[in-house]
N, C-alpha and C positions, 0 to 999 in steps of 0.2 A: 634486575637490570638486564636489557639485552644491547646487545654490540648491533650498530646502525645497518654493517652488513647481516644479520640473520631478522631484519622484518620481514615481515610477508604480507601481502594482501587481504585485508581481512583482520588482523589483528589490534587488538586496544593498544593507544599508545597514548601517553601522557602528553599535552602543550600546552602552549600559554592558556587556551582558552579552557583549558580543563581535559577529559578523559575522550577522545576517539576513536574511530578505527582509521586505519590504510588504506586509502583509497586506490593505492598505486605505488607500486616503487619503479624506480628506473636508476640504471646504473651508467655513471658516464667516465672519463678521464676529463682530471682537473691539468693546468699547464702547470699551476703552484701553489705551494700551501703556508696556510701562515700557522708558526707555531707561537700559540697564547700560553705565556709563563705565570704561575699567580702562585699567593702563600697557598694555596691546595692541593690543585694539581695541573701538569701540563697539559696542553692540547694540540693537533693538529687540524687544521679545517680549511677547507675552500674560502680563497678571500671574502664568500660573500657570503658566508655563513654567519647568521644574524646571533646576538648577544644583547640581553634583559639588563641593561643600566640604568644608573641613575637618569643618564643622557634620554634614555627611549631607548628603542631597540635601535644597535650599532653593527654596522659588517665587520667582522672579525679585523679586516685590514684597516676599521680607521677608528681600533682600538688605539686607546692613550694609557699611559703609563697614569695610573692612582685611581683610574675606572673601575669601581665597582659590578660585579658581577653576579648576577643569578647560576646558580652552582647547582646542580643535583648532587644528595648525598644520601648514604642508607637511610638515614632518619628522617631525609625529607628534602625542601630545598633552601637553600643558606642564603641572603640576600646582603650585601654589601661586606661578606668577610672574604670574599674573595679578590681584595684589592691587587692589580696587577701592578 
């Protein structure tokens, strides 16, 4: 697993569509953040940071509380045990 600030340009990265490279990072300041609470684990992210639900993909900020979650975990990715 790598932490969002150490990608680089060029590197394979896993998303919805399957296996990638970086085309580009760029680095900004957000004004606020929304922290996502679930039986897993916490989160921090830009309100408009997109989330794999049952809904469709959802902006972090118009998360609902029993919204199931697409999770990354060592073993793999966890699909609706992440209810918040």
């Amino acid at each position: 697993m790598r932490y969002i600030k150490d990608v680089r340009k060029g590197q394979p990265i896993l998303n919805a569509a399957g296996i990638d490279e970086v085309a580009d990072v760029h680095r900004r300041e957000i004004q606020s953040a929304v922290r996502v609470s679930s039986e897993l684990k916490p989160s921090s992210n830009s309100p408009n940071h997109p989330y794999f639900t049952r809904r469709g993909v959802v902006c972090a900020q118009d998360l609902q509380p029993g919204d199931a979650v697409v999770w990354k975990q060592e073993s793999g990715y966890v699909v609706g045990a992440g209810k918040l």
